[in-house]
The first five atom37 places (N, CA, C, CB, O) and aatype in JSON, in Angstrom:
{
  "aatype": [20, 20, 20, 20, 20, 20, 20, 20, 20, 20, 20, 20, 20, 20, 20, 20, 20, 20, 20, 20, 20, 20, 20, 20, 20, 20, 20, 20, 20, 20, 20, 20, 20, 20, 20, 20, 20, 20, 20, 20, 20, 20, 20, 20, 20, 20, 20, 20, 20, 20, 20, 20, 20, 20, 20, 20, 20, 20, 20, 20, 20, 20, 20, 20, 20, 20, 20, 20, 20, 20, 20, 20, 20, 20, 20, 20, 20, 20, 20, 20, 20, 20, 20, 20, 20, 20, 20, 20, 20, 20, 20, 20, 20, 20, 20, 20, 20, 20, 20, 20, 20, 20, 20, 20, 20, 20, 20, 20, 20, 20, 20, 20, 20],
  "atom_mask": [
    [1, 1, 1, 1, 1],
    [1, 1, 1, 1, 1],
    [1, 1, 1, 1, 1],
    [1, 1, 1, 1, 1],
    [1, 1, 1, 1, 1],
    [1, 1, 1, 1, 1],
    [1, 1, 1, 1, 1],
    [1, 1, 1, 1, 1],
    [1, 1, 1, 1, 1],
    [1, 1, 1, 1, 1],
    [1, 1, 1, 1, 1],
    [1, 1, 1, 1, 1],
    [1, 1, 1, 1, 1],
    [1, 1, 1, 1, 1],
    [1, 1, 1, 1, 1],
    [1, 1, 1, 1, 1],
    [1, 1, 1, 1, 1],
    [1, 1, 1, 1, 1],
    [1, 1, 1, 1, 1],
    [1, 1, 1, 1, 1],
    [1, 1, 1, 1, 1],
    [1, 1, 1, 1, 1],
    [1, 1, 1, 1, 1],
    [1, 1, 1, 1, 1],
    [1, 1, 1, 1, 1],
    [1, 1, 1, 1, 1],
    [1, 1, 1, 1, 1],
    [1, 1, 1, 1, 1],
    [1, 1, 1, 1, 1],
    [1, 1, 1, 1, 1],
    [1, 1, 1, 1, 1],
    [1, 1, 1, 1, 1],
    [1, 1, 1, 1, 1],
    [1, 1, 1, 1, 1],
    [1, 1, 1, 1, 1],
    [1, 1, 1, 1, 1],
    [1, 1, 1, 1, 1],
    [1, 1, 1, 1, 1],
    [1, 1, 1, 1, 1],
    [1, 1, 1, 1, 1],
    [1, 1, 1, 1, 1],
    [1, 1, 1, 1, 1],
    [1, 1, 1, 1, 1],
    [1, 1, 1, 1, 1],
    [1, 1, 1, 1, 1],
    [1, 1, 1, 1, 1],
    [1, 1, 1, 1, 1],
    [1, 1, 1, 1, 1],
    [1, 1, 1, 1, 1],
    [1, 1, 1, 1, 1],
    [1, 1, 1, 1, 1],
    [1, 1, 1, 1, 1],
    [1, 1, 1, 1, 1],
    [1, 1, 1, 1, 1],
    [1, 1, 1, 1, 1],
    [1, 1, 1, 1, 1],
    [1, 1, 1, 1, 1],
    [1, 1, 1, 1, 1],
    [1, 1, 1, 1, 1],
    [1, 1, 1, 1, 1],
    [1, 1, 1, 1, 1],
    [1, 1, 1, 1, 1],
    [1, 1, 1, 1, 1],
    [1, 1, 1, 1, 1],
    [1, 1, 1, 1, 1],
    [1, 1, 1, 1, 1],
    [1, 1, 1, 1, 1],
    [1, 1, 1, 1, 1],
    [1, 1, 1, 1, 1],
    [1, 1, 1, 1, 1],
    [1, 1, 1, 1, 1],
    [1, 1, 1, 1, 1],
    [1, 1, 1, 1, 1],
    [1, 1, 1, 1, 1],
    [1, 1, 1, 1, 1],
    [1, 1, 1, 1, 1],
    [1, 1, 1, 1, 1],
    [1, 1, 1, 1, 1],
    [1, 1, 1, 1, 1],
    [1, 1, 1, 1, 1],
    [1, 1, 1, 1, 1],
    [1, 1, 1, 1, 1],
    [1, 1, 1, 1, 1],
    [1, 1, 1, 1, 1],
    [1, 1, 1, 1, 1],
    [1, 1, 1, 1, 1],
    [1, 1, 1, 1, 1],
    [1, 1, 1, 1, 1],
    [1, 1, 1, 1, 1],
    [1, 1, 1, 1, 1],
    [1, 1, 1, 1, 1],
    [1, 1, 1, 1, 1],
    [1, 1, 1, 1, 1],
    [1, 1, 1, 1, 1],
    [1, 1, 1, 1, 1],
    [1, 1, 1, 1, 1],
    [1, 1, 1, 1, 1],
    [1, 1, 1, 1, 1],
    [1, 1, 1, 1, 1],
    [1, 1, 1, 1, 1],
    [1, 1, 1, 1, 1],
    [1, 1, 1, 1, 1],
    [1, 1, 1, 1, 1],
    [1, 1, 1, 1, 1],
    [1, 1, 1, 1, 1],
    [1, 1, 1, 1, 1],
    [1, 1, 1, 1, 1],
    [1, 1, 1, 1, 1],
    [1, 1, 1, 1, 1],
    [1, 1, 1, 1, 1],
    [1, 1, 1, 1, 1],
    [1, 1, 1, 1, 1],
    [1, 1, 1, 1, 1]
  ],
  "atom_positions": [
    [[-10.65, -4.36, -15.39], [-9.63, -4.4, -14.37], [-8.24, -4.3, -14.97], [-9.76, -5.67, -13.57], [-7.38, -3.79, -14.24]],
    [[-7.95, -4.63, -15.95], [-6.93, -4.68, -16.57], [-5.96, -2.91, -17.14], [-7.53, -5.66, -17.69], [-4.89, -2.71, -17.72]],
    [[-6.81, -2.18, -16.71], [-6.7, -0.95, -17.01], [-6.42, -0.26, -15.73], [-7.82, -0.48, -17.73], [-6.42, 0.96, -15.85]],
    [[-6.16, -0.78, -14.36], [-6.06, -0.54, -12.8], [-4.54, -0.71, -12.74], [-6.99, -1.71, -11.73], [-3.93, -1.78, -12.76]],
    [[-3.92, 0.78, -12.64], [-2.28, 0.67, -12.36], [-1.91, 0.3, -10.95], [-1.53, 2.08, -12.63], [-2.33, 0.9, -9.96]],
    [[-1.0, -0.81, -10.94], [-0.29, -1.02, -9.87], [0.71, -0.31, -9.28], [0.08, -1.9, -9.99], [0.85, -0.16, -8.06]],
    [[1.64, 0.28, -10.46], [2.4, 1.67, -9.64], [2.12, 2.74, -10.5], [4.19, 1.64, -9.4], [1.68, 2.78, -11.65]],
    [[2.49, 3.59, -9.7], [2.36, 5.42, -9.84], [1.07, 5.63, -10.13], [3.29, 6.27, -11.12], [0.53, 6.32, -11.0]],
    [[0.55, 4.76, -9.05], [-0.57, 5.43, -8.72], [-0.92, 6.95, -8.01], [-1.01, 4.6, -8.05], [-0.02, 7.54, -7.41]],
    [[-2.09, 7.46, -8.11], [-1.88, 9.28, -7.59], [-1.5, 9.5, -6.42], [-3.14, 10.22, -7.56], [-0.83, 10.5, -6.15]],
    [[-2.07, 8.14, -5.04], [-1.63, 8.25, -3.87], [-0.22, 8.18, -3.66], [-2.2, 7.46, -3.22], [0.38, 8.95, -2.91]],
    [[0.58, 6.78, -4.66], [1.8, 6.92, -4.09], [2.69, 7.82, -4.75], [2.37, 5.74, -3.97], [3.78, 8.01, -4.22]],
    [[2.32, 8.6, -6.19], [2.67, 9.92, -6.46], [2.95, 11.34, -5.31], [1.61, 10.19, -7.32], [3.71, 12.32, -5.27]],
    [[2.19, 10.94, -4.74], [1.65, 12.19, -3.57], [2.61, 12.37, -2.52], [0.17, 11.83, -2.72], [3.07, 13.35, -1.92]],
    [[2.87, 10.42, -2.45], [3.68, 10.75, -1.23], [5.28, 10.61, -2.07], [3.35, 9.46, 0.29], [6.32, 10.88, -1.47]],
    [[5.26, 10.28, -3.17], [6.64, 9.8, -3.69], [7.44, 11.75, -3.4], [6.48, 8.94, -5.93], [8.48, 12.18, -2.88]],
    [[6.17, 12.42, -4.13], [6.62, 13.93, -4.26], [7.14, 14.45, -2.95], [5.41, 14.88, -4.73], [8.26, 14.95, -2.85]],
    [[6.25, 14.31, -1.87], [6.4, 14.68, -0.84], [7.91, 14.45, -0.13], [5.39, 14.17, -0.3], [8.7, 15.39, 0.01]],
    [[8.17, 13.15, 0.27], [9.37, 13.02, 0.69], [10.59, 13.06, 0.0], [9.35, 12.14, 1.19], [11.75, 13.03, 0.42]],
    [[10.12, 13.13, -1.17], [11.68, 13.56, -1.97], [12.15, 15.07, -1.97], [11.62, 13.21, -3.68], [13.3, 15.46, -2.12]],
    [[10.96, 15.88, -1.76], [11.21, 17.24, -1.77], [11.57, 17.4, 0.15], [9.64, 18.21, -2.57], [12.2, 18.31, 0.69]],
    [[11.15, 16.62, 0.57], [11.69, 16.7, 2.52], [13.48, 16.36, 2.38], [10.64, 14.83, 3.9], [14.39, 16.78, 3.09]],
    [[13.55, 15.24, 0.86], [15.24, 15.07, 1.06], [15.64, 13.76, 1.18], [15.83, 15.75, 2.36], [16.8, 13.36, 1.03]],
    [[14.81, 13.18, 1.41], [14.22, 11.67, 1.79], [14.52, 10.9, 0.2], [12.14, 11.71, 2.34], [14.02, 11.3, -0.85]],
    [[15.3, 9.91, 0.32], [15.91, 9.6, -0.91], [15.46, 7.59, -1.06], [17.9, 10.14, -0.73], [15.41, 6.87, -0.07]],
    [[15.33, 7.33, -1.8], [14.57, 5.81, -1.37], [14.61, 4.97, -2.79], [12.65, 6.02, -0.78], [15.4, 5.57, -3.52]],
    [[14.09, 3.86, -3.44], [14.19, 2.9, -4.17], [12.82, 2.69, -4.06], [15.15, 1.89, -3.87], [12.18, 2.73, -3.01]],
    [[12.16, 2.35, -5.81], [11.2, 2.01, -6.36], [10.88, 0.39, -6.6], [11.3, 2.72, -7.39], [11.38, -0.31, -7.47]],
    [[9.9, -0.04, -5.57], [9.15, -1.3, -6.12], [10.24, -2.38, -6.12], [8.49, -1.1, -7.7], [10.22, -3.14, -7.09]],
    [[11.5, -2.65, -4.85], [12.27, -3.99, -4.84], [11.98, -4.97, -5.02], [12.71, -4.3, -4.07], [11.56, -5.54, -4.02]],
    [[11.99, -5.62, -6.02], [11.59, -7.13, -6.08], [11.74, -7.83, -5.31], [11.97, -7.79, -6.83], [10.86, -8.63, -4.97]],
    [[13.43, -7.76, -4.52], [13.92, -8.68, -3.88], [13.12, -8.82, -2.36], [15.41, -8.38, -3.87], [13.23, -9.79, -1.61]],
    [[12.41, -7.8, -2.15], [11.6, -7.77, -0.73], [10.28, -8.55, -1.06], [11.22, -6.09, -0.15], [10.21, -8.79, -2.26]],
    [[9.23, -9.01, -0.37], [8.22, -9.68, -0.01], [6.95, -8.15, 0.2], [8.74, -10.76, 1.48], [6.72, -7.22, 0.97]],
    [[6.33, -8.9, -1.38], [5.5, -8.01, -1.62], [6.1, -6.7, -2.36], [4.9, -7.78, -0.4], [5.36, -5.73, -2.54]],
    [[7.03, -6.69, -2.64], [7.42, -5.39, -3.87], [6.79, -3.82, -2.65], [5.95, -5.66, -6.05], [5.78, -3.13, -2.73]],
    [[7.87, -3.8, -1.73], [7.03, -2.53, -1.35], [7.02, -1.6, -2.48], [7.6, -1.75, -0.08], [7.81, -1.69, -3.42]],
    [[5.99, -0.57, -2.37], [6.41, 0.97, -2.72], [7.79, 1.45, -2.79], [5.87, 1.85, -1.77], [8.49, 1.63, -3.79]],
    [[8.06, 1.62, -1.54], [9.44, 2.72, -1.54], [10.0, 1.73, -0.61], [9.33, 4.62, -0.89], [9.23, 1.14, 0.15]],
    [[11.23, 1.48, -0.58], [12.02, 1.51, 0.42], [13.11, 2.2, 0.86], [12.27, 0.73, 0.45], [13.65, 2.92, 0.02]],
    [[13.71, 2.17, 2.23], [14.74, 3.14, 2.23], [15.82, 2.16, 3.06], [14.26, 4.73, 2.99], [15.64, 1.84, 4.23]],
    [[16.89, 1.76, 2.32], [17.56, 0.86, 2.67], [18.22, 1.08, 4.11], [18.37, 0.64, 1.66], [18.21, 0.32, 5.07]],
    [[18.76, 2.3, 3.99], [19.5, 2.69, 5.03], [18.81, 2.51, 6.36], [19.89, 4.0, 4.83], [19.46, 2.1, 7.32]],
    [[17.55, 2.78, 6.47], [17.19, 2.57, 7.5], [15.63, 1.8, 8.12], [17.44, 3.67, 7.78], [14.66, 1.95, 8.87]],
    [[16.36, 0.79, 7.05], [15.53, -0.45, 7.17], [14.41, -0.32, 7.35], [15.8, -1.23, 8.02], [13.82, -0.76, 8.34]],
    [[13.64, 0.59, 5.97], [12.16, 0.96, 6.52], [11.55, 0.63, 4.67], [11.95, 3.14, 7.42], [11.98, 0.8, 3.54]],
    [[10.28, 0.07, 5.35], [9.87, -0.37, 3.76], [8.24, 0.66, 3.61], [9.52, -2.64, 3.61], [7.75, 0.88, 4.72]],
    [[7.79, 0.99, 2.95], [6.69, 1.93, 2.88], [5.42, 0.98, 1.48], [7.55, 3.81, 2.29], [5.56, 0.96, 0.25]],
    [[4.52, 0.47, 2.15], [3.5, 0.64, 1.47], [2.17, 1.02, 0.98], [3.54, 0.3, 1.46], [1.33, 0.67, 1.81]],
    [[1.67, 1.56, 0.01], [1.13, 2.79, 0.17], [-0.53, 1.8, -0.87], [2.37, 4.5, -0.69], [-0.69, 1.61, -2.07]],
    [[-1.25, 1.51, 0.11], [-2.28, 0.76, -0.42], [-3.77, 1.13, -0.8], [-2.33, -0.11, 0.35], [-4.49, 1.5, 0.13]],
    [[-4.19, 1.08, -1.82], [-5.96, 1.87, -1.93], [-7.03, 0.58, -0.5], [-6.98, 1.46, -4.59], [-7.0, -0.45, 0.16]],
    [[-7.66, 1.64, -0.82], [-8.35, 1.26, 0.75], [-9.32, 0.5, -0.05], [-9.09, 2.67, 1.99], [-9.94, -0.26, 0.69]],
    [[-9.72, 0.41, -1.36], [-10.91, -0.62, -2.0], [-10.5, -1.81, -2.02], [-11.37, -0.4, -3.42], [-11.2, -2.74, -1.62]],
    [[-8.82, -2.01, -2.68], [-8.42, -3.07, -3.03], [-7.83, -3.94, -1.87], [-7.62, -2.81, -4.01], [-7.92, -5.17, -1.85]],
    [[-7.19, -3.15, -0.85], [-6.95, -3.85, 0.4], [-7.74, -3.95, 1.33], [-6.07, -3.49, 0.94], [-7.15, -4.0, 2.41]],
    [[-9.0, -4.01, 1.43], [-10.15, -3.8, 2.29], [-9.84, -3.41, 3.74], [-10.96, -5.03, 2.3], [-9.55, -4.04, 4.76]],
    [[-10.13, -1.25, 3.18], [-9.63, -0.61, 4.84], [-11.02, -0.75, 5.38], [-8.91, 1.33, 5.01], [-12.05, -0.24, 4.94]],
    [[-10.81, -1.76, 6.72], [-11.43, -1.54, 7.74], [-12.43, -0.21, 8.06], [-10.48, -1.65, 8.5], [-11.61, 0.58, 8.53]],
    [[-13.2, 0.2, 8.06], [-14.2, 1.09, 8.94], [-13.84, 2.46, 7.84], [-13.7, 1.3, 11.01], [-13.89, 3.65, 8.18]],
    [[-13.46, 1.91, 6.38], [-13.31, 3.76, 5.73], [-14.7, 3.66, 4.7], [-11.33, 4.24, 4.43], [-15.5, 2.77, 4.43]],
    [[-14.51, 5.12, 4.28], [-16.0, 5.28, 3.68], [-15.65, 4.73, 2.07], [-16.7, 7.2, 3.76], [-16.56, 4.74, 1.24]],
    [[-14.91, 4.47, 1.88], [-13.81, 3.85, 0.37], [-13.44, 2.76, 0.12], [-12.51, 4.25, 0.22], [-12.76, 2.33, -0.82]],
    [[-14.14, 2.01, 1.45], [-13.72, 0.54, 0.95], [-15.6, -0.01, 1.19], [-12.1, -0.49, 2.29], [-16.19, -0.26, 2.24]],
    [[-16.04, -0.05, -0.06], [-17.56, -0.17, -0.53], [-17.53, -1.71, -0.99], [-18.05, 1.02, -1.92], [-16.6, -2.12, -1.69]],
    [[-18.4, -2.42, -0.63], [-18.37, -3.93, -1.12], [-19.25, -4.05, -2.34], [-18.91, -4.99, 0.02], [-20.31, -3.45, -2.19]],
    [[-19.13, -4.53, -3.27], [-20.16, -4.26, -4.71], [-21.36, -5.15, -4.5], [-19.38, -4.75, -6.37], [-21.24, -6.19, -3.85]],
    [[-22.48, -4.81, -5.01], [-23.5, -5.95, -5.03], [-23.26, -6.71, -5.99], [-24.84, -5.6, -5.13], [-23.08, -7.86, -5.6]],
    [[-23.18, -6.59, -6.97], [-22.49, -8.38, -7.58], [-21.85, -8.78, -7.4], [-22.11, -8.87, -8.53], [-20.89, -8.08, -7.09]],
    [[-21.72, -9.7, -7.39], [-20.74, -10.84, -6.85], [-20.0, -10.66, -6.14], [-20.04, -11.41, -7.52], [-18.81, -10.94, -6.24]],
    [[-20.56, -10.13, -5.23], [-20.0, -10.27, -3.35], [-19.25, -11.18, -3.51], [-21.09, -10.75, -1.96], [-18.04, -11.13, -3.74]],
    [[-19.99, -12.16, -3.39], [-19.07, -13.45, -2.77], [-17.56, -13.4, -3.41], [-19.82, -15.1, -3.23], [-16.58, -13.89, -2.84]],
    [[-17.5, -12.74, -4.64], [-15.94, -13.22, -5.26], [-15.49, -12.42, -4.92], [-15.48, -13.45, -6.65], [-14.36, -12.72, -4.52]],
    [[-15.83, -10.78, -4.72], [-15.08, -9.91, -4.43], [-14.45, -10.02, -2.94], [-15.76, -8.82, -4.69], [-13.33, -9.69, -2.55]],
    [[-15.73, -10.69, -2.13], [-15.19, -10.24, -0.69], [-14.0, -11.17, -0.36], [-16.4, -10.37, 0.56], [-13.04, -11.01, 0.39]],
    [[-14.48, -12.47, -1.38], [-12.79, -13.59, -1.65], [-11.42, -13.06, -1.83], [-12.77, -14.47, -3.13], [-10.32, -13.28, -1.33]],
    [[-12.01, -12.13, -2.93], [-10.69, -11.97, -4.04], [-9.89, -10.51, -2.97], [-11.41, -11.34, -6.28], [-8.66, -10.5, -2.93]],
    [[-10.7, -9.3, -2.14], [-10.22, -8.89, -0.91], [-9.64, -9.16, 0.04], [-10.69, -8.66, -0.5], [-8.64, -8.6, 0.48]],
    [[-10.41, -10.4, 0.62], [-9.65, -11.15, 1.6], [-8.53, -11.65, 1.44], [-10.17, -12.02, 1.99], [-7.76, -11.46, 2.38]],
    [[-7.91, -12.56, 0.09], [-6.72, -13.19, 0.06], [-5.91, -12.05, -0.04], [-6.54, -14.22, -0.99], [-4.78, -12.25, 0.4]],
    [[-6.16, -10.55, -0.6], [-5.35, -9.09, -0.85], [-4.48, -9.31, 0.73], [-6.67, -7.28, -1.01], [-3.34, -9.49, 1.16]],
    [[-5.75, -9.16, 1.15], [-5.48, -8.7, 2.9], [-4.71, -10.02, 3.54], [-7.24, -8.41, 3.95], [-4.07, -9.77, 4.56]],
    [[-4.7, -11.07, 3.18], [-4.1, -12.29, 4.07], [-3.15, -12.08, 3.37], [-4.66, -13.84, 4.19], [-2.16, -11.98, 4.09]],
    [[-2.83, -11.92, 2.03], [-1.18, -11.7, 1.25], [-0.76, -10.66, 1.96], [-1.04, -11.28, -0.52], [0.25, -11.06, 2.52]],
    [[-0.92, -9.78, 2.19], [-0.67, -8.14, 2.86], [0.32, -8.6, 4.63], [-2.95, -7.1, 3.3], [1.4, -8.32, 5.16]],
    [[-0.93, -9.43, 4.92], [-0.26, -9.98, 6.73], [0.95, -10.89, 6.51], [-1.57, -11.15, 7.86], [1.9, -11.07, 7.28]],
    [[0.78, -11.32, 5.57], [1.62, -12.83, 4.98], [2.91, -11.32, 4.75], [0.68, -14.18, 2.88], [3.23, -10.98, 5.89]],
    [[3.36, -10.77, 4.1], [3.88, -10.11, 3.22], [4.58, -9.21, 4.93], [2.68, -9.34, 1.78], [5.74, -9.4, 5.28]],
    [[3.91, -8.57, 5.5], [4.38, -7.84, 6.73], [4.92, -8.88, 7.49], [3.29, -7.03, 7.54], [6.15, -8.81, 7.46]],
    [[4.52, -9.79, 8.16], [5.38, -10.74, 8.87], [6.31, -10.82, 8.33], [5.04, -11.88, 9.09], [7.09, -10.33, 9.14]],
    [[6.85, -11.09, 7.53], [8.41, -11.9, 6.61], [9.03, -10.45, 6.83], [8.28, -12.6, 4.35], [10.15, -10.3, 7.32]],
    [[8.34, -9.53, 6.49], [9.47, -8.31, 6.37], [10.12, -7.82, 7.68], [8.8, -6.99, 5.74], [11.11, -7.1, 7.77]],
    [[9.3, -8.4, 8.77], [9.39, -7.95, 10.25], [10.29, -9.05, 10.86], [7.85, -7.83, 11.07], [11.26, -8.79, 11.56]],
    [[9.87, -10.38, 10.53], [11.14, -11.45, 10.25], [12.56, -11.31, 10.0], [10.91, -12.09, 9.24], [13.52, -11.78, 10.61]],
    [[12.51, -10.32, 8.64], [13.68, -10.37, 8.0], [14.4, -8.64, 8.7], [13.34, -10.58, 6.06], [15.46, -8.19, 8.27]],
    [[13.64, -8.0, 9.67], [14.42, -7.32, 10.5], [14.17, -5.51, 9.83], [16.15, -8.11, 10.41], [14.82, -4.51, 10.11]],
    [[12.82, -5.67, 8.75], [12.42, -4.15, 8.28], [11.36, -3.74, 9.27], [11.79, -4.04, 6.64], [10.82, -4.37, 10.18]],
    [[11.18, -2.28, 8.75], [10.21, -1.82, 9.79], [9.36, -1.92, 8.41], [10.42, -0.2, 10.85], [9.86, -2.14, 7.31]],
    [[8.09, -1.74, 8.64], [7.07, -1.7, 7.84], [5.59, -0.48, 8.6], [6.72, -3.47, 7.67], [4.91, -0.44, 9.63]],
    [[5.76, 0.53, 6.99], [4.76, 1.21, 7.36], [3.85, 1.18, 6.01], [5.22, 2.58, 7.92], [4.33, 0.88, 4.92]],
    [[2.25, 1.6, 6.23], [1.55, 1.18, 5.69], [0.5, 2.39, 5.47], [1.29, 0.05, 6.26], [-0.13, 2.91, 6.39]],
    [[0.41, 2.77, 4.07], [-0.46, 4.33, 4.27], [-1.69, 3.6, 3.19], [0.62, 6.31, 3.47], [-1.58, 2.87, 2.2]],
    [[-3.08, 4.27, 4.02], [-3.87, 3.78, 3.27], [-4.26, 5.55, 2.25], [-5.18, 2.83, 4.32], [-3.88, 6.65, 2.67]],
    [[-4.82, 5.41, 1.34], [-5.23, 5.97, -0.06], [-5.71, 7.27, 0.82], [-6.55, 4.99, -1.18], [-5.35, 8.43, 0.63]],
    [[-6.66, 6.76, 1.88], [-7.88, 7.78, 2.22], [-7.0, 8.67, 3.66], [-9.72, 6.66, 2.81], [-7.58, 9.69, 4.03]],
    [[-6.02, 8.41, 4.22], [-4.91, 9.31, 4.58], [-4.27, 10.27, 4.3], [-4.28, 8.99, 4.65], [-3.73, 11.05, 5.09]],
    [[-4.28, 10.3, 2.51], [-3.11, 11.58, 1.99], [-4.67, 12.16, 1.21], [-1.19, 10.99, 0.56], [-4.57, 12.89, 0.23]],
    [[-5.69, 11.85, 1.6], [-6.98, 12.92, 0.51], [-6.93, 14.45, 0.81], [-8.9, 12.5, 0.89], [-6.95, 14.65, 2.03]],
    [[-6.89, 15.19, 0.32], [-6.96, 16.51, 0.6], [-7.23, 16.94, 1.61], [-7.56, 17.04, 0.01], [-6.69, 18.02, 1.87]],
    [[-7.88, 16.52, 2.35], [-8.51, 16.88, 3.41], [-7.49, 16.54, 4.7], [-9.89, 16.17, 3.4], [-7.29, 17.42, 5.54]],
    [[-6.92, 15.32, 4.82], [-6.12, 14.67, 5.94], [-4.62, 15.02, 5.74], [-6.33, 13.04, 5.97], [-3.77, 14.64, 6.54]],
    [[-4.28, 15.88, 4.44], [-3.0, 16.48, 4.1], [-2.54, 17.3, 5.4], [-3.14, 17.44, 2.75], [-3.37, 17.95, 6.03]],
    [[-1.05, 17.22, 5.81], [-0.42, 17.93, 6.61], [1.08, 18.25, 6.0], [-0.48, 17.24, 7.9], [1.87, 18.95, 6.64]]
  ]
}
């Protein structure tokens, strides 16, 4: 696990490329926000996080696979992902950002627009 990048990853590569070439100009990984989004774009109070669908357990995708060993820790160590994630969107919606949320299996070749 220790070898699993947290940024520049290929998904948020994909989209980092994308909207910078639209013109779309933004800030890398703010500390000062809740939960370190991805991108943010100050100006218009919009925070972007761009999450793998294994590690944040997406709902109903074919990419978020539960392992047979040790279920039990994984489906733990998922769940608190996902309760930090709700924990992490409230405060930002609190503190008056919009919050959008792209899962991995959205930008795959296939769902590209």
């Amino acid at each position: 696990m220790s070898r699993i990048k947290g940024k520049d990853t290929k998904p948020e590569m994909l989209v980092r490329r994308y909207l910078f070439a639209k013109g779309w100009r933004y800030r890398l990984h703010d500390k000062r926000l809740a939960g370190k989004p991805d991108l943010v774009f100050p100006k218009l109070k919009t925070v972007v996080f761009i999450h793998g669908c294994y590690w944040h357990g997406h709902d109903n995708c074919r990419y978020y696979v539960i392992p047979k060993t040790r279920t039990a820790w994984w489906l733990d160590k998922i769940g608190k992902n996902k309760q930090r994630d709700k924990e992490n969107f409230l405060r930002l919606k609190k503190d008056g950002w919009k919050v959008i949320t792209v899962f991995g299996c959205e930008i795959k070749h296939s769902h590209r627009e």
